[in-house]
C-alpha positions as CSV (number, residue, x, y, z in Angstrom):
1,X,0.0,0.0,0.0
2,X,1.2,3.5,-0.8
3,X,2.3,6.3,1.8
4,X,1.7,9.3,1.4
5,X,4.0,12.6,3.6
6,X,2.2,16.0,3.3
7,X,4.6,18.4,4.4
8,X,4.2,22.3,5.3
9,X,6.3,24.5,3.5
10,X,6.8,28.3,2.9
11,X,5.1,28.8,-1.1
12,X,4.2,31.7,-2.9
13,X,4.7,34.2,0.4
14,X,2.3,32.3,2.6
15,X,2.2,28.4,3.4
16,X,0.8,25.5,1.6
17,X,1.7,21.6,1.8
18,X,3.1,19.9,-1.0
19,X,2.6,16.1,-1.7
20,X,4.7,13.9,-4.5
21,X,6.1,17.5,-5.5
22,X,2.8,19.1,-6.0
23,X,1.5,22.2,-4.0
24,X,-1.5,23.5,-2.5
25,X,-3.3,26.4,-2.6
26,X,-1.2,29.2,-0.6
27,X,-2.7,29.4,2.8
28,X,-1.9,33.0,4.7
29,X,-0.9,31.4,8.0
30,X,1.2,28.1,8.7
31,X,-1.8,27.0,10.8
32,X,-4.4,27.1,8.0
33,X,-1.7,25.0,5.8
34,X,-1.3,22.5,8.6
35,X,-5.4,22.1,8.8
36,X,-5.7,22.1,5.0
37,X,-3.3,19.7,4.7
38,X,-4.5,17.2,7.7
39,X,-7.7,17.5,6.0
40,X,-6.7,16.5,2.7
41,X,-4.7,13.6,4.2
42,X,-7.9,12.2,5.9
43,X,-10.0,12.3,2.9
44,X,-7.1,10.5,0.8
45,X,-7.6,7.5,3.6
46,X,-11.1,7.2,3.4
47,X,-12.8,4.4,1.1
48,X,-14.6,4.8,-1.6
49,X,-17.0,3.0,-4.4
50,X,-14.5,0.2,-7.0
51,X,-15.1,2.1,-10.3
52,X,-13.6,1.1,-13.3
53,X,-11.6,3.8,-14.5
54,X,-10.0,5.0,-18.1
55,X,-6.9,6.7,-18.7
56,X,-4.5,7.9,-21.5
57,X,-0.9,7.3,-21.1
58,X,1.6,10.3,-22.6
59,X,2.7,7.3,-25.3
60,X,-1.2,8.1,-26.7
61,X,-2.5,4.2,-24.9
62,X,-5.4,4.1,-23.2
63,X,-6.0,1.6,-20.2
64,X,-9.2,0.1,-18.8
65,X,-8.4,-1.3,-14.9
66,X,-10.2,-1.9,-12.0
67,X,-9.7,1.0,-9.3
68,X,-10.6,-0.5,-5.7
69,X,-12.2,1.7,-3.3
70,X,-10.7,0.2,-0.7
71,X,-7.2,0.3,-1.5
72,X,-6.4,3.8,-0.3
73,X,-2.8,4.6,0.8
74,X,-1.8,5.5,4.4
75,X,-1.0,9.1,5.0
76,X,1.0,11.6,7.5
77,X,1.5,15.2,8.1
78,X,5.2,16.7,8.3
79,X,5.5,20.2,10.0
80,X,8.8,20.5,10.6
81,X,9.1,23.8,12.6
């Protein structure tokens, strides 16, 4: 199962969190970062519906596969101060 770290970092003069290299939203305080991002880390655990799911590979494929809603990854928060 994946792991996902959401860390707090200074972005765009305010705070976001960034995730596998992408950011958030700027947040004005570090506090409102740390919330937004605990947030977002909760809702990435929680299960959802098994769709099947289509998508386009940058060769030009497209794939058909099976996306369980209960294989979510496991998540933290990082605020290193």
């Amino acid at each position: 199962m994946p792991h996902l770290t959401y860390k707090i970092v200074e972005h765009d003069g305010g705070w976001a969190y960034t995730v596998n290299g992408a950011f958030s939203e700027s947040f004005a305080s570090r506090a409102e970062a740390l919330a937004a991002a605990k947030r977002a880390a909760a809702e990435q655990r929680t299960p959802g519906r098994t769709e099947v799911i289509e998508y386009e590979t940058p060769d030009g494929r497209w794939h058909t596969e099976t996306a369980a809603g209960s294989d979510r990854p496991e998540t933290d928060v990082e605020d290193k101060r």
